[in-house]
C-alpha positions in Angstrom: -17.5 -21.8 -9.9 -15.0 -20.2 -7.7 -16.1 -17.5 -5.9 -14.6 -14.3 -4.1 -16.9 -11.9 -1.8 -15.9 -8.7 -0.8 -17.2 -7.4 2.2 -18.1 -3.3 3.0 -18.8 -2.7 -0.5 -20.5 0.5 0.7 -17.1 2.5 1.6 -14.9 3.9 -0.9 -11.9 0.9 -1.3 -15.0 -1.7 -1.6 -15.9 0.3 -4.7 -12.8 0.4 -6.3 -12.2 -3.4 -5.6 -15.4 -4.5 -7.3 -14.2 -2.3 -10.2 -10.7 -3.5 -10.0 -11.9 -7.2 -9.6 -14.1 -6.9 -12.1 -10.8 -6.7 -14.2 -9.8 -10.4 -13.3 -9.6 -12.6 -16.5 -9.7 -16.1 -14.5 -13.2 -17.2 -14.1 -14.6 -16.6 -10.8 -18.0 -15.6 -9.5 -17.8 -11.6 -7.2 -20.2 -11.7 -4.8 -20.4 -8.4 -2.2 -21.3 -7.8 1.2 -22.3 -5.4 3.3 -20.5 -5.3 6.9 -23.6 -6.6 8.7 -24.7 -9.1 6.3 -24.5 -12.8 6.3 -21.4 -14.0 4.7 -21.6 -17.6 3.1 -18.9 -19.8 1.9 -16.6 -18.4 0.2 -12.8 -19.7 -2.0 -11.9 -16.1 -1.0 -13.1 -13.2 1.1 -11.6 -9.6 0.7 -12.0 -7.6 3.6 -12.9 -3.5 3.3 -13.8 -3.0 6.6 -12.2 -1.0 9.0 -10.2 -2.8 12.0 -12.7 -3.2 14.5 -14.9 -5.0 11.6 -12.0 -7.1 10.3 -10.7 -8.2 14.0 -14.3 -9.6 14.5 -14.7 -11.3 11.2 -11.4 -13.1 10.2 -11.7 -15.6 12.9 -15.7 -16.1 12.5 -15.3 -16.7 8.6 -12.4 -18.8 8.7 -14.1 -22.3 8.4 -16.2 -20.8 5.9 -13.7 -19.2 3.8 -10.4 -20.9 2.3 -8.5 -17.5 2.4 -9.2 -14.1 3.4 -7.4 -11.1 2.3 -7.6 -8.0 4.9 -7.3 -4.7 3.5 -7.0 -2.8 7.4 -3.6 -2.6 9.1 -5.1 -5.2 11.8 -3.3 -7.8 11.3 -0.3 -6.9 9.1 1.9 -7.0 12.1 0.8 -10.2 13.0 3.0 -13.4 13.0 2.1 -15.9 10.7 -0.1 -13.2 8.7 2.4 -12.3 5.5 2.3 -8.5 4.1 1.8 -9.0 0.9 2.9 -6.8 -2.5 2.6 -9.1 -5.2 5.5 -7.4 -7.2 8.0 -7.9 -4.0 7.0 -11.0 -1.7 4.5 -13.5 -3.4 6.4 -16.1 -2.0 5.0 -15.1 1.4 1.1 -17.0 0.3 1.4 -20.5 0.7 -1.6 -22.9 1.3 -1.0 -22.6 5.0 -1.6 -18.5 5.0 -5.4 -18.7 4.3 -5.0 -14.8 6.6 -3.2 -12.4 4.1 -3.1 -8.5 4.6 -2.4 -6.1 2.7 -0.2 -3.0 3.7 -0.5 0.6 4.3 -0.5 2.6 1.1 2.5 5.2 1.9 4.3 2.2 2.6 3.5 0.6 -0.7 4.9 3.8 -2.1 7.8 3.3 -0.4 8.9 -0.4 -0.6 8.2 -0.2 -4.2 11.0 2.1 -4.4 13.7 -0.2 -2.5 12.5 -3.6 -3.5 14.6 -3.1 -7.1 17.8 -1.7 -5.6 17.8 -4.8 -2.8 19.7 -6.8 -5.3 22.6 -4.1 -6.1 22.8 -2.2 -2.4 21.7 -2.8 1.1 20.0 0.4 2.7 21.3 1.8 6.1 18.6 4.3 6.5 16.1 6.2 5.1 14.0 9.0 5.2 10.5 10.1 3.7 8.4 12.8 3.7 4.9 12.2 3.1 1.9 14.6 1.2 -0.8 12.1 1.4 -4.0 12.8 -0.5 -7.4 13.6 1.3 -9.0 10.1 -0.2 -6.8 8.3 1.9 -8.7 9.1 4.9 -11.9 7.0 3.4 -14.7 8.8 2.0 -16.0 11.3 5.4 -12.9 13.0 5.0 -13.1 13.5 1.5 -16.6 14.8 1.8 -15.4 17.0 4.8 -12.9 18.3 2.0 -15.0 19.1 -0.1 -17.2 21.7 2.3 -16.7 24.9 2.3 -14.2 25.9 5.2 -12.6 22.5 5.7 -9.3 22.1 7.9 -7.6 20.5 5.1 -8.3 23.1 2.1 -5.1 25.1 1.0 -3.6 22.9 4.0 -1.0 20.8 4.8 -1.6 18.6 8.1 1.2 16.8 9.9 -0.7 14.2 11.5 -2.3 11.2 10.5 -3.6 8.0 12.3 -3.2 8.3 16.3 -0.4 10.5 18.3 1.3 8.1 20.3 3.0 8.5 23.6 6.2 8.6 21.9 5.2 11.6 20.1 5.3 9.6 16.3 2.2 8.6 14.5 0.2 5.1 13.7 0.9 6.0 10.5 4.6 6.7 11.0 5.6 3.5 12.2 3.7 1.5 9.9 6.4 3.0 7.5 9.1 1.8 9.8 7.2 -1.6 11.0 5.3 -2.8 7.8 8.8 -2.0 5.7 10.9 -4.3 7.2 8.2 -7.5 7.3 7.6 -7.0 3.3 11.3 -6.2 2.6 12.5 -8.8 5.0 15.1 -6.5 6.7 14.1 -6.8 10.2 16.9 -3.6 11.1 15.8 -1.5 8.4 16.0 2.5 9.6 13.5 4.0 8.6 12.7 7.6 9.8 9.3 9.1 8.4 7.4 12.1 9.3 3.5 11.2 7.2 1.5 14.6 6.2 -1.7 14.8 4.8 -2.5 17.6 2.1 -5.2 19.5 0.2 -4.7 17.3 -3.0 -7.9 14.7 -3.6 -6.1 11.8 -4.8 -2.7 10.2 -5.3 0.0 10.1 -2.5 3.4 11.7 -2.8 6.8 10.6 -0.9 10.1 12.6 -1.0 12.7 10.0 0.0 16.4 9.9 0.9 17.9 6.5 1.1 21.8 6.1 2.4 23.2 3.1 0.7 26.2 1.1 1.5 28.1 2.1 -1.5 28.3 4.9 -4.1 25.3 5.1 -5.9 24.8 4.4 -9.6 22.1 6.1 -10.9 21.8 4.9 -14.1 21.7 1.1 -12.8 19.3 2.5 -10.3 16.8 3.8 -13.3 17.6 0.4 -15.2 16.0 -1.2 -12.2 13.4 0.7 -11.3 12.0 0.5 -14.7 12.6 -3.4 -15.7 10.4 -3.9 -12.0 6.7 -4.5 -12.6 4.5 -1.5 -12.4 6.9 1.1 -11.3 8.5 3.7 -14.0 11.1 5.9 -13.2 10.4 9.6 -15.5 12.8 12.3 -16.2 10.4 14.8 -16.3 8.5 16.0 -13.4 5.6 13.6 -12.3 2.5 14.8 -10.1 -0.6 13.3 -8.8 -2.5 15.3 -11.4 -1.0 13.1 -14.2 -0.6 9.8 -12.2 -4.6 9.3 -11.0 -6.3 6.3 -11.8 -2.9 4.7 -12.9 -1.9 1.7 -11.7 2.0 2.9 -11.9 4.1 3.9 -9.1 6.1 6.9 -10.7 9.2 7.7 -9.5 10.8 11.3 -10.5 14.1 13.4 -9.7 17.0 10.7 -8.5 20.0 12.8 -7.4 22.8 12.1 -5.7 23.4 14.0 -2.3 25.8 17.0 -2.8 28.3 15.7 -0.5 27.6 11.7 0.0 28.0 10.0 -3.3 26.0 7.2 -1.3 23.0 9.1 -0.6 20.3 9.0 -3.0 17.5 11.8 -3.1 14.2 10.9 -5.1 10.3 11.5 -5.0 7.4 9.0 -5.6 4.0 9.7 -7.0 1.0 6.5 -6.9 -2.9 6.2 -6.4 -3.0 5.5 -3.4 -7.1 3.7 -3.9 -5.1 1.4 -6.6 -2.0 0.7 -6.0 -2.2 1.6 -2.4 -5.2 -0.3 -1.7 -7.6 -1.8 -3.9 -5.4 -3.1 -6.9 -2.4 -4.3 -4.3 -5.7 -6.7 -2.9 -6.9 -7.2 -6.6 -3.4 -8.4 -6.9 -3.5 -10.8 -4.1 -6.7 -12.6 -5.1 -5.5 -13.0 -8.7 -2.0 -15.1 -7.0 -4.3 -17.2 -5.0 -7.1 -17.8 -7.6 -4.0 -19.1 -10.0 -2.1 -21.0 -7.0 -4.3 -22.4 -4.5 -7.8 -22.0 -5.4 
């Protein structure tokens, strides 16, 4: 029986995995872990543990494990270690990646956008705005949320992850770095300012992209809908109506009122599925069908 342990199934993403591989229709044994426990062999080892955790235990399991999917931004920079949205860059898992990690979730957001236009424009830059929902800062900000006289209630915060020297944001240049590897533009522009808001679940990104050529909206819908779980809506979409989806909803495309080249547009996802534990869910279903 092939089997697939997930490790910190005591935080919130190790939840959700075990509910979202519990959706898996190959056969396959889940077995879970807690951080400190002793991990046995394993065909595949899912990772919820935060970076310090995951930088320890990749290299100890890996001649007990045939493949181990990291759900921290550890190693997603890492040469050799492919980024990995199933809907964009499968072709990135081969028998010799048995390290695969999976990327930030406003960046899933955001590449799921672009990946559909690649074959019809090239980008020259773009721009996001993130409102990124309390969840995604694990489960003690969420319960710091929810008490009475938190920071974040009625709030909008414009930091998240670590204020670096340069003044930007871990979290903002995963946007710039983790877009290029899973695109495979290594000049992409991208300029990003990440934001995190009083709204429980489902992350938000209003994007401007400048394309090479005049923009066609209509193909631009065409393509965003024909691409595996992403939708583009005429109405208005909000993470009211979009939590516990596994769609990436994409609402109000404009063109720019003076560059017919510019495009205007704002994302809504869960940011726990699609951003995190379904994107890994994902990943373990390509390698139980390929290479386990």
């Amino acid at each position: 029986m092939k089997t697939v342990g997930i490790i910190g199934i005591n935080g919130m993403v190790g939840q959700k995995m075990l509910a979202e591989l519990q959706k898996v229709k190959q056969l396959f044994e889940i077995k879970t872990f807690g951080r400190n426990d002793e991990i046995p062999a394993l065909d595949i080892a899912v990772l919820c543990t935060d970076n310090p955790v995951s930088r320890e235990l990749a290299p100890a399991l890996k001649n007990r494990v045939k493949f181990i999917v990291d759900m921290s931004s550890e190693f997603r920079m890492t040469d050799g270690v492919p980024l990995v949205i199933p809907e964009i860059n499968p072709h990135a898992i081969t028998k010799d990646t048995p390290l695969i990690a999976s990327p930030n979730c406003t960046t899933t957001g955001l590449v799921m956008s672009l990946a559909p236009l690649k074959p019809f424009y090239d980008f020259e830059e773009v721009f996001f705005c993130s409102y990124q929902a309390i969840s995604g800062g694990g489960k003690k900000l969420l319960d710091d949320f929810n008490t009475p006289g938190s920071y974040y209630e009625k709030n909008c915060v414009p930091l998240i992850g670590s204020l670096l020297p340069n003044g930007h944001t871990s979290e903002e240049l995963k946007g710039l770095y983790e877009s290029r590897k899973i695109l495979e533009i290594p000049h992409l522009k991208v300029y990003c300012h990440t934001v995190r808001v009083g709204v429980e679940n489902c992350h938000s990104l209003g994007v401007s992209v400048k394309l090479n050529k005049k923009a066609d909206l209509e193909q631009i819908k065409n393509a965003w809908n024909q691409f595996p779980h992403l939708t583009y809506s005429a109405a208005v979409v909000t993470p009211k109506e979009v939590s516990g989806k596994e769609t990436t909803f994409i609402c109000r495309l404009r063109k720019d009122v003076e560059e017919e080249n510019i495009i205007h547009y704002f994302i809504t996802f869960d940011n726990l599925l699609k951003g995190a534990a379904m994107n890994g869910r994902q990943i373990v279903e390509l390698l139980l069908e390929r290479f386990v």
